[in-house]
N, C-alpha and C positions, 0 to 999 in steps of 0.2 A: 580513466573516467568511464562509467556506464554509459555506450550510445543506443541504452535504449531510452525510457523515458520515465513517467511519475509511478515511482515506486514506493509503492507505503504502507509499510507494513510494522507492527510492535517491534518494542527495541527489548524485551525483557528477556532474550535467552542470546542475545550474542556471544556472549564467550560459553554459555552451557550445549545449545545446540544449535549454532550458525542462524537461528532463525529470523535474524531483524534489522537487515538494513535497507539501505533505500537510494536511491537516485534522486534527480531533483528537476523532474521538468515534467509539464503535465501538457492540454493542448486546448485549444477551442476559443472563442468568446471571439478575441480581436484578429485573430485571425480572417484567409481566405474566408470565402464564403458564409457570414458568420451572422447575416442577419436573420429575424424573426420566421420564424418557423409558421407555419398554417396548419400544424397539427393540433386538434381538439384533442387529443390524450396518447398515454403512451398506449404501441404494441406488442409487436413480439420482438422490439427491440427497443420500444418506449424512444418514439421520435418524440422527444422533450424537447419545450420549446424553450426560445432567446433567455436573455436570462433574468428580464422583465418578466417573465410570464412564470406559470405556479404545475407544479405536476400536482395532475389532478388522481384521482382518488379512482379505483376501480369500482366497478357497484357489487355492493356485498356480497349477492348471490350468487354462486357456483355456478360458471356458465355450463350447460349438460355437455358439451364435447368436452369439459375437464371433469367430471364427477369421477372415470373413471381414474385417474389418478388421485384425486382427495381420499378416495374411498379405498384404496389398496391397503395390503395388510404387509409388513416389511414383514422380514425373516431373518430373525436376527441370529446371531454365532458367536460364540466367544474368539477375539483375534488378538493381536500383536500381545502390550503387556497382560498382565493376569488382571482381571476383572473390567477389561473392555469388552462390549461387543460391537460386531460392525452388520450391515446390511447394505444392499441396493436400491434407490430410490428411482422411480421412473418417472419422467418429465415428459413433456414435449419436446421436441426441436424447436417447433416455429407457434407461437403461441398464438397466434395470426390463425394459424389451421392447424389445430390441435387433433382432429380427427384426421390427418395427411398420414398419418399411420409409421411418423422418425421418429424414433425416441432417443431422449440422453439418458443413460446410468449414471447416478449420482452415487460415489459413496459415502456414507455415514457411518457413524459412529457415536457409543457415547459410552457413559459411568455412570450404572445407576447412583442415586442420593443412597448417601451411609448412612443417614442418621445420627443421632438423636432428631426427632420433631418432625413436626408433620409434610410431606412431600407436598412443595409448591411449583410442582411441574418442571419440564424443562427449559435448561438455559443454553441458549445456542451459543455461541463462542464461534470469531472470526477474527483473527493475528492481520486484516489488510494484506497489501500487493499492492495493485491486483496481483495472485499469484499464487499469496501464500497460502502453504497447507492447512486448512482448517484443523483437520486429523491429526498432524503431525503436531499443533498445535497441542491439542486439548490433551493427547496421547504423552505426550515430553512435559506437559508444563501444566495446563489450563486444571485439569482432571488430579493433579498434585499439590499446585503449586498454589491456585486460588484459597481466599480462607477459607477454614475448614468449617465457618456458619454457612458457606454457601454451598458450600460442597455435600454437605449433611442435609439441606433440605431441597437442592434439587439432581434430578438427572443431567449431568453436564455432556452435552450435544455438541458433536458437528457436522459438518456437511463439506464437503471441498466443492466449491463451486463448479459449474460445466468448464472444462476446458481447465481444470485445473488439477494437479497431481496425480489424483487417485478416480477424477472423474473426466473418463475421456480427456486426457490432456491435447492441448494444443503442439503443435513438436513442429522444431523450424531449422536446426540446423544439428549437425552432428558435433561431437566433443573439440575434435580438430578447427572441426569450422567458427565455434564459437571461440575459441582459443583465439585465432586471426580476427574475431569481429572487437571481441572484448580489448584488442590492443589497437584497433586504429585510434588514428590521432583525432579527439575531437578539440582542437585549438589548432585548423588549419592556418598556417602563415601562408600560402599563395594557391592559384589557381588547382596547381596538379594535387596537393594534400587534400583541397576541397572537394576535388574531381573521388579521392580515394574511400572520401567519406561516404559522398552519395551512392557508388559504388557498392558501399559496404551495407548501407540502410535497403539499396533495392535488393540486392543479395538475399538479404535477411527475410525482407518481406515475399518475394521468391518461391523462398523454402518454408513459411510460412505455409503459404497457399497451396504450393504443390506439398505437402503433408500433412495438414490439418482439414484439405479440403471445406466440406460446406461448413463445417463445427464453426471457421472461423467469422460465419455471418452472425452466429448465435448466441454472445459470449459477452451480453450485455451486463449492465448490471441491473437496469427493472430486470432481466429474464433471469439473474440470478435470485433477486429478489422476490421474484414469482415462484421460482422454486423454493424459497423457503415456506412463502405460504403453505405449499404443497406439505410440506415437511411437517409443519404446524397440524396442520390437521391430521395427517399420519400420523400423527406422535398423539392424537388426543387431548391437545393442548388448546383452549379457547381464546387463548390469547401469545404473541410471539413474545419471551424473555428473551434478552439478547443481549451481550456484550461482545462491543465490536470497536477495534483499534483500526487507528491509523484510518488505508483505504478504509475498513470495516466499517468506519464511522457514515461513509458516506452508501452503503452498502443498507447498514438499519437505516436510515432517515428516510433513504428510497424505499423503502419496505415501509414506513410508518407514512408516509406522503401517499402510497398505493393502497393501503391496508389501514387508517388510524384508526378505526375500531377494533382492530385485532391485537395493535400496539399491547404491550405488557407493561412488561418496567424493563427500558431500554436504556443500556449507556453508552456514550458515544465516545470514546476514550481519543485525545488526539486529532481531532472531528476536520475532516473536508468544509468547506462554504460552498456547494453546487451552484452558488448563484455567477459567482466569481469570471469573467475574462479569460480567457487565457495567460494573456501578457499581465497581466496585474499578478495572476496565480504565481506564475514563471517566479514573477520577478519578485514576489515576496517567498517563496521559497527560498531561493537563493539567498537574501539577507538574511531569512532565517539559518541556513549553514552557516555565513560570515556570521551571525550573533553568537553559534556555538564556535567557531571557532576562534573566536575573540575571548571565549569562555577558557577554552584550551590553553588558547596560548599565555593567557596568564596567571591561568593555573601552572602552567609548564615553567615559566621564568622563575620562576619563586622555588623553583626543586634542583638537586643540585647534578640529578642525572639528565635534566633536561637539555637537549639535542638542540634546541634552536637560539640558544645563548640565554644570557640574565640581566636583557637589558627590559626594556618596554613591550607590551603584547604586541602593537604595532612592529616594535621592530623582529621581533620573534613572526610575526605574519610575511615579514617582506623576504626574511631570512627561508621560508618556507616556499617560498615563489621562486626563490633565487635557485631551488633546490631541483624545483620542476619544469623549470627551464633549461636547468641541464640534461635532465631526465628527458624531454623533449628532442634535445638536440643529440642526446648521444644514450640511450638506453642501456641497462644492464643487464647482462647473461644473468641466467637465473638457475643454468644447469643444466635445462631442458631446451625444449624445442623453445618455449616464450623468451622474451627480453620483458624486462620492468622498464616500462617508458615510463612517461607523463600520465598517461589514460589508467594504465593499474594502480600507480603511485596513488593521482588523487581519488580513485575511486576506495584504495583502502582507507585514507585520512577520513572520505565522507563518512564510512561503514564504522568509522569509531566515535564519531560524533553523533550518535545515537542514542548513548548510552556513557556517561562519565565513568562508570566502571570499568569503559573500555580505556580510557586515558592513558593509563601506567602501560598496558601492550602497546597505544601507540608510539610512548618514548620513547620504549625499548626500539620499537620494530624499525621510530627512524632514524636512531643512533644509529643502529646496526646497517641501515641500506646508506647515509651518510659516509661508513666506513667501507661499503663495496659490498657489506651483508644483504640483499634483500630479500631473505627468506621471510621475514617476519611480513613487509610488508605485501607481500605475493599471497602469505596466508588469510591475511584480513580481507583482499580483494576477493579471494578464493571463498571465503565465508560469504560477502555480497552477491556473489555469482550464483551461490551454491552449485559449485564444482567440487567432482568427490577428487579422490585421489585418484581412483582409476582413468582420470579425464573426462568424468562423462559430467553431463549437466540435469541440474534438476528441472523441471518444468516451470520453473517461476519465470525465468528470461524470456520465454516465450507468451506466455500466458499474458508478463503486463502488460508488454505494448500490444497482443489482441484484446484488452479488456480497453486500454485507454482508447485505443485509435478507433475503437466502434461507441466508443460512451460519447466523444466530441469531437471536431472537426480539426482539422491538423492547423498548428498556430503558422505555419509558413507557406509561403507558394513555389519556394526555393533559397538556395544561398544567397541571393540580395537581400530578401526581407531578412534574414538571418542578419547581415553587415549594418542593417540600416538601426539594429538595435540592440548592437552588441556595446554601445555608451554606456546604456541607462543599467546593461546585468554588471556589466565593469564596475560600475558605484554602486549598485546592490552590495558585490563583491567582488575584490579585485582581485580573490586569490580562486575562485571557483565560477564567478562570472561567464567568462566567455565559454567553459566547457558547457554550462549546462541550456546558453543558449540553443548553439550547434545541437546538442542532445534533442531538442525538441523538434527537430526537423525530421525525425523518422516519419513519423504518420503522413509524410506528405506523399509517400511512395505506396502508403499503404494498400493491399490488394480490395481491399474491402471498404466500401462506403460505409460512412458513419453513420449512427443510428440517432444518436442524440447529440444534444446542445446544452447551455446552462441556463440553470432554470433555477425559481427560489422553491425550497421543501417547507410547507407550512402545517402540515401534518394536523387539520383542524380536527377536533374531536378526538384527538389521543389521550391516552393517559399522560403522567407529567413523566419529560425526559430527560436525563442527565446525560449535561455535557460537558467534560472534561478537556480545560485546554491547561498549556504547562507554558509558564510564559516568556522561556527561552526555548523551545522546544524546536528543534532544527528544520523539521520536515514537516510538522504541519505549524506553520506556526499561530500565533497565541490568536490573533486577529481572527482568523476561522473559525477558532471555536466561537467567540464573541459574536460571529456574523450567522453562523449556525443557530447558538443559544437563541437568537434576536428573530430569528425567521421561525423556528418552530413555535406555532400556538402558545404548546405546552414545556417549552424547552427551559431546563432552569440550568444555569452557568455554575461547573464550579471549577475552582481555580487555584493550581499548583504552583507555586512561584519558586521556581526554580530550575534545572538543563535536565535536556534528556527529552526521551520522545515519549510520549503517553506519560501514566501517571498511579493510575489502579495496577498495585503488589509491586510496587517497585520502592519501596520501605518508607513510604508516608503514611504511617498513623492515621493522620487526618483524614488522609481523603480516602485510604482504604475502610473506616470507622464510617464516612457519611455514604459509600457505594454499599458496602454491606449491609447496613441499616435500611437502604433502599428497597436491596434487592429480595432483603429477608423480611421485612416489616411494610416496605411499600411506602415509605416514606421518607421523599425527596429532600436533600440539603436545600435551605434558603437560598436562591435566586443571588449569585455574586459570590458565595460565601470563597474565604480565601483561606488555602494552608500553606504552610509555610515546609 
């Protein structure tokens, strides 16, 4: 199991290029210290208040210590595949004192529009995390893989946020070290396991701090969002287009809550609820896995290669517990320096309930670890990690617990409040439950005070925003979008009824036909509308 925390990012390239899976635990609301805020708006970390209260809107005018960033001219280059180009984006550090004279390099990239029809500016594109590669995104997939109506009338854009891949990354542990953090046990049974966890979470935060230094006060999402405006007007664009998964969702709504007259035609694929609790968040995520893997499992019963028997899904779930309670108690050589405990096991199960395409890999991968194989299951945990082969790791492990642990306040004060509510994740779910509690207690060590709280996004004066929820959808689930849709002004709900995470190009007709139509003609699906 992942011990870091709410990772959330698109499920649409997991088996093409490892880019979309997720953990399940976020922070803030009912936690410590978790009441009303006295901040009248966000700064350069957007102190967002309780989660009663409304992030308010920046004022329109370009403050003069930012002109000279709105006004910059980027330099663009042809890089990676053939007809991209990338550039450098400069920002402030501290948006607080933007004349203090630190700057972040952002990198960017984008595809000009092919044609046929006339160019309707550009469309930023963000795969969620926190973490994930914007770039790496648009590059492997967005820039290909989107229809090709949208592709034809705009420049498809991205940006990797501060502290993330390709812009000034966050960096917190070595290959080795992550190797040891990614196997502790997050389902302590006594005192000394519990002792090894905390252990592992101050570790973490540690090396955090001593190697990402100040970057790591700065790594907010308004200040990511701030930079996008930046981008916006660099790009010559009047207005932000934007489609944004998973985290991303919650990523534009903060950009459309700071910015609604700048708003475009925004879609919110998969969408966060900013207003949300922490323990309410936690604990609907969680059910959201147990819903997909209630999905799974009986899908699984019903196949003749299926690994967890052919009886009832229930029983095919308990038969799955029974699995990683071995796994717990006695781990498998894997060949290398790691063992397959409990913590890899289920954090590969979570990384394939993302995406039902990934199903048939999961049978295989736990037929095979069942029989003493776990290569298969090592490699899907290795796809959520993004560990290459050579052991090293990509910047997303690091990156989401600095975005989560600065965006809200940590949901724990320690391992008792963790005990005192590890019932209610049990009946969420009984098979993922208790890991993903424990998982939410990293931010409690973390080096950096938080910046923000929950807050509701009402985006007044935007244009109309689509927001997409899918309503078995494991990691954000259905409810958030609904509580999204119902908080934005201009927010119109449309709705995927069926698994998997997000919903836009992931082979529905329907709702790829009413996003398209949107984002090419500017005219919004009916308020509820449902595909199937």
């Amino acid at each position: 199991m992942d011990t870091g925390r709410r990772l959330l990012r698109t499920s649409g390239t997991l088996l093409a290029a490892a880019g979309l899976l997720l953990s399940g635990c976020s922070s803030g609301g009912e936690g410590p210290d978790s009441g009303a805020s006295s901040s009248d708006g966000p700064g350069n970390g957007g102190h967002a208040a309780a989660a009663t209260d409304l992030l308010q809107p920046l004022p329109a005018a370009v403050p003069e210590a930012l002109k000279r960033y709105y006004e910059q001219k980027l330099r663009w280059r042809e890089c990676g595949v053939a007809g991209f180009q990338c550039a450098t984006l400069k920002v402030p550090l501290d948006y607080d004192e933007p004349g203090g004279g630190e700057e972040v390099k952002l990198a960017v990239s984008r595809k000009k529009a092919t044609g046929p029809g006339e160019r309707l500016g550009s469309l930023l594109v963000n795969p969620g995390g926190p973490g994930g590669s914007a770039i790496g995104y648009l590059q492997s997939y967005a820039a290909v893989g989107y229809p090709a109506p949208v592709r034809a009338r705009y420049d498809m854009v991205a940006v990797d946020p501060r502290g993330v891949a390709r812009s000034e990354p966050v960096t917190c542990l070595t290959g080795k070290g992550m190797d040891a953090y990614s196997q502790v046990d997050v389902t302590p049974d006594d005192s000394g396991e519990t002792g090894e966890l905390v252990t592992a979470y101050k570790k973490f935060a540690k090396g955090c701090e001593q190697r990402s230094g100040e970057m790591l006060g700065h790594v907010s999402t308004i200040e990511s969002a701030r930079d996008m405006d930046v981008l916006r007007a660099v790009l010559g664009d009047e207005k932000l287009n934007y489609v944004g998964a998973s985290y991303g969702t919650f990523l534009g709504a903060t950009y459309a809550g700071l910015f609604p007259a700048r708003a475009g035609r925004l879609v919110l694929d998969g969408a966060m609820d900013p207003s949300l609790p922490s323990l309410k968040m936690n604990r609907d995520q969680t059910a959201g896995f147990e819903t997909a893997l209630t999905a799974f499992a009986g899908d699984c019963v019903k196949r003749k290669d299926c690994p967890l028997g052919s009886g009832s899904a229930e029983d095919a779930g308990e038969r799955l517990g029974d699995f990683f309670e071995k796994l717990d108690a006695d781990p498998v050589p894997t060949g290398e320096s790691r063992e397959l405990g409990e913590s890899l096991a289920t954090t590969a199960v979570i990384a394939a309930m993302y995406d039902e395409g990934a199903w048939p890999q999961l049978r295989t991968a736990l037929r095979s670890a069942m029989d003493g194989e776990v290569a298969g299951l090592l490699q899907l945990s290795d796809l959520y990690y993004e560990r290459d082969e050579d052991g090293s790791y990509q910047n997303l492990m690091f990156a989401n617990p600095a975005v989560n642990c600065l965006d809200l306040p940590a949901s724990f004060k320690g391992p008792d409040d963790v005990r005192k509510h590890l019932k209610s994740f049990r009946e969420a779910s009984p098979i993922f439950g208790e890991g993903l509690a424990w998982s939410a207690l990293n931010c409690t060590y973390w080096p950096v005070e938080p910046t923000g709280k929950p807050h509701r996004i009402e985006a007044r004066g935007a244009a109309p925003i689509v927001v997409i929820g899918t309503t078995r959808d494991p990691a954000t689930p259905y409810v958030w979008s609904r509580g999204l849709a119902e908080q934005l002004d201009s927010g119109t709900l449309l709705t995927y009824e069926g698994d998997g995470h997000t919903a836009y190009g992931r082979g529905s007709d329907c709702i790829d036909t009413a996003v398209n139509t949107y984002l090419v003609e500017g005219e919004a699906p009916e308020d509820g509308k449902k595909c199937g």
